[in-house]
Every structure is written in structure tokens, then in C-alpha cells.
C-alpha positions as CSV (number, residue, x, y, z in Angstrom):
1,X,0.0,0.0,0.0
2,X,1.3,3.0,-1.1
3,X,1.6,5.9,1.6
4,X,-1.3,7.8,0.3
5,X,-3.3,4.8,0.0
6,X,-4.4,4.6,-3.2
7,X,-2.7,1.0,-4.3
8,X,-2.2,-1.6,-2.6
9,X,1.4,-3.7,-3.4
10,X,3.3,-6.2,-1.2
11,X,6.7,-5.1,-3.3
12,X,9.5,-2.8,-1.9
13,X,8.1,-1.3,1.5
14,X,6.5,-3.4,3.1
15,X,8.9,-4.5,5.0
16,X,9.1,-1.1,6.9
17,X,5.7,-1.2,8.2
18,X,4.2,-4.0,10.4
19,X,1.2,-4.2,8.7
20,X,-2.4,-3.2,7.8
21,X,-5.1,-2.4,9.8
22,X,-8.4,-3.3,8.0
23,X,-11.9,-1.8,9.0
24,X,-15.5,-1.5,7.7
25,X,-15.3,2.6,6.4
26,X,-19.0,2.2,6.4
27,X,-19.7,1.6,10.0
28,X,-19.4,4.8,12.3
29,X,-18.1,2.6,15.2
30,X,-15.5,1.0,13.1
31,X,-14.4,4.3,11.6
32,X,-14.4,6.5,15.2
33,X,-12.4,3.4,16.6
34,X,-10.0,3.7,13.5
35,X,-10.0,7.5,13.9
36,X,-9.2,7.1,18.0
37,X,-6.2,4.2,17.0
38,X,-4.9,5.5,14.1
39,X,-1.8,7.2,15.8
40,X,-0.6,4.7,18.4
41,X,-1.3,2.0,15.5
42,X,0.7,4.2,13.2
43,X,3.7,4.8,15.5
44,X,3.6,1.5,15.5
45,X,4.0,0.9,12.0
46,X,0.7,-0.3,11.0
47,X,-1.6,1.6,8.3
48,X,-5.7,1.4,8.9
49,X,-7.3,1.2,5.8
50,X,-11.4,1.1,5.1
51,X,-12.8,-2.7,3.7
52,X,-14.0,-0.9,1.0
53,X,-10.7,0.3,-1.0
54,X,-10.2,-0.9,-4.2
55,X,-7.8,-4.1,-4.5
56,X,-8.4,-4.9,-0.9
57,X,-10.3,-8.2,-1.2
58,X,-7.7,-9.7,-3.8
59,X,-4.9,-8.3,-1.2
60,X,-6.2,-10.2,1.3
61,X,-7.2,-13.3,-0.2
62,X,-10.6,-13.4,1.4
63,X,-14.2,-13.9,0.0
64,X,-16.3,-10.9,-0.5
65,X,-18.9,-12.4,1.4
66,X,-16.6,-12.6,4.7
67,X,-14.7,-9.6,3.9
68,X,-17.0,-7.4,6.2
69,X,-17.9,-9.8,8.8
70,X,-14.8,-8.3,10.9
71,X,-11.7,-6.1,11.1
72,X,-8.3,-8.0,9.3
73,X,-4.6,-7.7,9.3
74,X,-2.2,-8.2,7.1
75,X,1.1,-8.4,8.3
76,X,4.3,-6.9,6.4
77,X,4.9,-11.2,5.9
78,X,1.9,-11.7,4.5
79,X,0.0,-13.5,7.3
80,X,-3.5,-12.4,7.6
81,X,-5.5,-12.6,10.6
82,X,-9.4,-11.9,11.0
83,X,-11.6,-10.9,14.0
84,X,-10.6,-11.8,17.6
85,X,-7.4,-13.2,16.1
86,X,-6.8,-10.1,14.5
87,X,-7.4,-8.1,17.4
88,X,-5.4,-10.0,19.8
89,X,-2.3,-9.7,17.5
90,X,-2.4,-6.5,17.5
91,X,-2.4,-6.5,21.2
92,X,0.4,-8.9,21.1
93,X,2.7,-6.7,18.6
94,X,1.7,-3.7,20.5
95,X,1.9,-4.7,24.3
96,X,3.0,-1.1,25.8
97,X,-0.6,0.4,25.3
98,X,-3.2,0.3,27.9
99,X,-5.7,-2.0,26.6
100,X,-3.3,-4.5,24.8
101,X,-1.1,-5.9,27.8
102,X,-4.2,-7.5,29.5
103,X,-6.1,-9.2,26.2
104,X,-2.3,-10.2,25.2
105,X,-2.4,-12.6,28.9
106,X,-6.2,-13.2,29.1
107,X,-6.0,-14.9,25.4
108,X,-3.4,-17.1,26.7
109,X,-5.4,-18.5,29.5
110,X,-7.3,-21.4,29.4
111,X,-11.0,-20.6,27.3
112,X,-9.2,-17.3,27.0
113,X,-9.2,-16.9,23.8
114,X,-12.9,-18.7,23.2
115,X,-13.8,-15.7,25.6
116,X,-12.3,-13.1,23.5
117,X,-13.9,-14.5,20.1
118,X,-17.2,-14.7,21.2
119,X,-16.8,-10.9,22.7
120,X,-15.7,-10.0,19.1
121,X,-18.1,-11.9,17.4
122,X,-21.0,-10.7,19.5
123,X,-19.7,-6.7,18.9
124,X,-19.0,-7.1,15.2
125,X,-22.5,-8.4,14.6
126,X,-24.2,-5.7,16.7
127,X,-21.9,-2.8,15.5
128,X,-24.2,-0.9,12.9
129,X,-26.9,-1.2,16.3
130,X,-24.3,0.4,18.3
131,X,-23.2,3.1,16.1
132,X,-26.5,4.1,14.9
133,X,-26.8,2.7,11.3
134,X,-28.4,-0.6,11.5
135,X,-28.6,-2.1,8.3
136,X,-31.7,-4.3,8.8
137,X,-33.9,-3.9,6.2
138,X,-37.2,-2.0,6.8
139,X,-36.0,-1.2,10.5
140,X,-34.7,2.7,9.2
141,X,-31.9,2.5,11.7
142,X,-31.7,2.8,15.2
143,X,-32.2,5.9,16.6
144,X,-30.7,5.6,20.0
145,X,-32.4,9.0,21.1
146,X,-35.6,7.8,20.8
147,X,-34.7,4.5,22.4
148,X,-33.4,5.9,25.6
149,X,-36.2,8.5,26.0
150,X,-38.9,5.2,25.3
151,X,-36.9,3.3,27.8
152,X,-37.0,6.3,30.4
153,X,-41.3,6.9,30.0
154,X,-41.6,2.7,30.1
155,X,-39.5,3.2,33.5
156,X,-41.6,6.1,34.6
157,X,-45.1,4.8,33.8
158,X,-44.3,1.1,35.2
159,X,-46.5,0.2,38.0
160,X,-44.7,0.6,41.3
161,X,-42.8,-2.4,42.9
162,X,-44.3,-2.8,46.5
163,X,-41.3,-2.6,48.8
164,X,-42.5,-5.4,51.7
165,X,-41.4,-8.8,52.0
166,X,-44.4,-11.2,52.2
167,X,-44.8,-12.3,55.8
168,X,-42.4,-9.7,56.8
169,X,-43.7,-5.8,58.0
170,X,-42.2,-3.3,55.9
171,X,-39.7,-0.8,57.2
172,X,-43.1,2.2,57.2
173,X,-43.9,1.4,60.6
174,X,-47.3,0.1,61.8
């Protein structure tokens, strides 16, 4: 990949950098996470780059079908890693940041990793919920305005809890 980004080679260069940092460019949670990484992942010589650039899916070797079901890397040595895997290898390669240290020992433990993947798993299928743009048909998105105010008036309007255990007199008095 070219600084600028607009090829994508493996020839002369690559070597320099650690890698390639692949994210949905569609997804505002992917892209402000990208946005918030982009230095500390830089200074550490790897390059984000949006699914969606051209070349990307041949670079990567991965169907188009799966290439935005999660986040990839490409290492400067070709390896590519996707989801959870991806994630924790960055951790690993970057272990002096604040987050990485502790997924780097929790995917080592025992169900560790199983732990971590089915975090990722469960966040990459519930990102365009999270970030505002869900892409289910017919649903026009998730406004999470309106959700939180219709959660707030179903709280206010529930029927009151009484407070006494049965058998047992309340604190009121008698």
C-alpha cells in the first residue's frame, strides 16, 4: 500500500511497516475506533485502511462475502489474521498500550481466547446497532435517542414495585 493509499502492493516497502489495519469505512463505530487508534497504530507501523478500497479483497485473499464480517490484518509477511485473532495480534505486537497488555495474557489462559472471540463476534455483529446505522432492512436505523427516551417513560409509567417482603412488615412502621 502506497503511503497515500491509493494502491495496494506487497513489493518494496512493506517490510518497513508492520502491517495493515483493516476496518469497515461504512460503519461509524469502526471508523471513530480507527479515527481514535490511528496514531498509536501508526507509531507502531501499521496503516488502517477502510474494507472498501479498491484491490483490498484480492490483497487479502478473502471472500467478499466474509470480507465485512470483521476487522483483518495483514502483516508486512503476508499473514492475515481476522476478527478476535486479528485483534489479539495486535495487542500482542503492541503490548505497551493500555488495553493491549491485558487481552495479550487473558487470550493465553485457558478458554481465554474462546472468551475473546465470542466478545468480538457478538460486537461485530451488533456494530451498525451500536453506532446508529443498522442495516436491517425496513427497520430505518436505530435511533438511540428515541430508544433511551422510550426506555426512560416505560420506566416512569411502570407500576410501582411494593417494597414489603411477604410475611415480613415493611420498614413504614405500623
Amino acid at each position: 500500500m502506497n503511503p497515500d493509499g491509493s494502491t495496494m502492493t506487497h513489493g518494496r516497502g512493506s517490510e518497513e511497516r508492520a502491517g495493515w489495519v483493516f476496518y469497515d469505512g461504512e460503519c461509524s463505530f469502526c471508523t471513530t475506533l480507527a479515527r481514535r487508534w490511528r496514531a498509536p497504530l501508526r507509531a507502531r507501523g501499521f496503516e488502517l485502511v477502510p474494507l472498501q478500497t479498491p484491490g483490498v479483497e484480492e490483497c487479502l485473499g478473502v471472500p467478499r462475502e466474509e470480507l465485512l464480517s470483521q476487522m483483518w490484518v495483514l502483516t508486512s509477511t503476508h499473514e492475515v489474521f481476522g476478527g478476535a485473532e486479528a485483534f489479539v495480534y495486535l495487542a500482542r505486537t503492541t503490548r505497551w498500550t493500555w488495553w493491549a497488555w491485558p487481552l495479550s495474557v487473558v487470550s493465553r489462559l485457558p478458554f481465554g481466547m474462546r472468551l475473546i472471540s465470542w466478545v468480538y463476534t457478538w460486537i461485530a455483529a451488533h456494530r451498525y446497532y451500536v453506532s446508529g446505522t443498522c442495516s436491517v432492512e425496513g427497520s430505518g436505523g436505530l435511533d438511540q435517542v428515541a430508544l433511551i427516551r422510550s426506555l426512560r417513560e416505560s420506566a416512569s409509567s411502570a407500576p410501582s414495585i411494593p417494597t414489603g417482603v411477604p410475611g415480613r412488615p415493611s420498614n413504614g412502621g405500623s
